[in-house]
N, C-alpha and C positions, 0 to 999 in steps of 0.2 A: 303022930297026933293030928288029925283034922283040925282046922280052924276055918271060921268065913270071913276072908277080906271085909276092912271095912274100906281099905281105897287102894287103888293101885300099885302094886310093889312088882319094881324090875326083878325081873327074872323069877316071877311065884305067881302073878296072874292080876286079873282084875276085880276091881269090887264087887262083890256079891258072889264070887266063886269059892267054893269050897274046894281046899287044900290039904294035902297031907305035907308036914313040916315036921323036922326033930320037933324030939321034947323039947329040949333045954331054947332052940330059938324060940319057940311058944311062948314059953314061960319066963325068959329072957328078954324078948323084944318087944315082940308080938303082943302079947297082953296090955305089959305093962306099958306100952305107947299109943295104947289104944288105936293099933292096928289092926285089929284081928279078932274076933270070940272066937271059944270055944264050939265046935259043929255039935251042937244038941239040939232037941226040938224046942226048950223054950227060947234057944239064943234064936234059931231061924227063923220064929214068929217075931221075936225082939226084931231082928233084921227089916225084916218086911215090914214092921210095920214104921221103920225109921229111915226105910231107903229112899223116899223121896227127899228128905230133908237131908241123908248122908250126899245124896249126889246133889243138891242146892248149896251147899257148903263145899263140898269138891270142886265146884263148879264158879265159884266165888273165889276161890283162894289160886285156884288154876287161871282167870282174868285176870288176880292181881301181879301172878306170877310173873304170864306174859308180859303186861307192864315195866315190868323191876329189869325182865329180861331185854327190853331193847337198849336199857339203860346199859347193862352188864356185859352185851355180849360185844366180842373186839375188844376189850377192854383190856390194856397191860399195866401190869403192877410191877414195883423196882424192889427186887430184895437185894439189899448190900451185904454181902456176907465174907470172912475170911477163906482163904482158900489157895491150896498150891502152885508153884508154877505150872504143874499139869493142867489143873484148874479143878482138880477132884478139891469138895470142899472139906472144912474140918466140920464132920460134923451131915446134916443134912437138913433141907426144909420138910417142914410139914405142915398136914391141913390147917393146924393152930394159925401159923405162919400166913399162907397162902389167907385164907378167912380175917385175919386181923387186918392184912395190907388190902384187900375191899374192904373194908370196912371203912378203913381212914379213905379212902378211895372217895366213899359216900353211898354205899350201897352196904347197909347189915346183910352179914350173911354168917351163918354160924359153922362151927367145924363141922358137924356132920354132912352139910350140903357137899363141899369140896372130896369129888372123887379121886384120886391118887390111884393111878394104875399100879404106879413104884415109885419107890423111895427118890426122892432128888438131893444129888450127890455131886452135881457136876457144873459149873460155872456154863451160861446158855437161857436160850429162848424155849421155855416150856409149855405146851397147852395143855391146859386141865381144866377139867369137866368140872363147871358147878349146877349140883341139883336145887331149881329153885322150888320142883313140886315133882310127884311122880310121874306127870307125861310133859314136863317145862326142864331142860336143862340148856346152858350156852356153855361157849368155852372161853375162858378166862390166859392171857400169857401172862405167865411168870418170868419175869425177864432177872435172874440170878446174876450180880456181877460184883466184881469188888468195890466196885466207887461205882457215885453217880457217874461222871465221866465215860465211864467201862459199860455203865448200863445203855448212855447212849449211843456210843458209838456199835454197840449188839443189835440195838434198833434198825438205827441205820444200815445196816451189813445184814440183818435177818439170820442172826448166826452167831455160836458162842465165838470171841475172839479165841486165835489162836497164838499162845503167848513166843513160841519159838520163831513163828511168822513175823510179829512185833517187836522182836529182839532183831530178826534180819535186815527188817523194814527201814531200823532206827538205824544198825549198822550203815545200810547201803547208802545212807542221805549224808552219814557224817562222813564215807570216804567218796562218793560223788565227785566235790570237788578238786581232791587230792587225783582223780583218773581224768579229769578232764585237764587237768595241769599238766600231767603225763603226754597224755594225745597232742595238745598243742604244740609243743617243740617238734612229733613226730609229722602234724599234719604242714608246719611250717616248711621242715624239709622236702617233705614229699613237693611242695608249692617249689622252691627252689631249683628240685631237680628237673622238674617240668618245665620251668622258666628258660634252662641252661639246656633242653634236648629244643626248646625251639628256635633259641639262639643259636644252634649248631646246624 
């Protein structure tokens, strides 16, 4: 099915271009979001004779976009979530998720903006793409962690903790002073024998 843009759509073209798209997105998206007419002769006269006011309006919403967007972009969000010692979560976040944590953030932004390459399943520093208009998007970090605590310390580090690390970490401090206790009697002697080859 032909349709003529009525504003720019990633990866289908620019406004005022006529395209060929399935049915069912036509009639699915297309339409009904008033993205798109049908390619007829009375919609391309309808076009023409609306395209200055369609790109006056593109053109107003894309200014406000940029605005919203210096606010947005760099911007990290904290999701607290359960999850295993591996750090794979139970469960996974999504756009819902990601969109409500801007939101409380202080930037509206709805689920459809939030691009999702794939699924997030894993404790970690994620960057995801929010669309504030079709030529305006930033990227947004998701910083997934079990506790506030966990979230900052992933900030800090630029990096998902690694819980086997942190199990080592805690180990090595608690027996620390237990090898230093060790060394001392050994480094004492050594002091000793050195004392008694200069007395000889």
């Amino acid at each position: 099915m032909e349709v003529i843009l009525l504003e720019r759509i990633e990866s289908l073209g620019q406004m005022g271009e006529v395209v060929s798209v399935k049915p069912g997105y036509a009639r699915n998206f297309l339409l009904p979001q008033k993205k798109a007419l049908r390619a007829n002769e009375g919609n391309r006269k309808v076009f023409e004779e609306r395209r200055a006011q369609l790109e006056a309006e593109n053109l107003e919403r894309k200014s406000e976009a940029q605005k919203v967007s210096k606010t947005l972009d760099g911007m990290t969000v904290v999701l607290v979530r359960a999850a295993g010692e591996n750090g794979q979560l139970y469960g996974s976040v999504s756009a819902r998720d990601i969109a409500d944590a801007v939101t409380e953030a202080g930037v509206t932004v709805g689920r459809s903006q939030v691009k999702l390459d794939k699924a997030l399943k894993a404790l970690g520093l994620e960057p995801v793409r929010v669309q504030l208009h079709p030529e305006v998007s930033v990227n947004v970090t998701v910083n997934i962690a079990r506790s506030q605590d966990e979230a900052e310390t992933q900030a800090r580090l630029g990096r998902a903790l690694d819980r086997g690390i942190l199990d080592e970490e805690e180990r090595m401090e608690d027996e620390a002073p237990e090898v230093e206790e060790l060394l001392e009697p050994e480094a004492a002697a050594a002091a000793e024998d050195e004392e008694e080859k200069a007395e000889a």
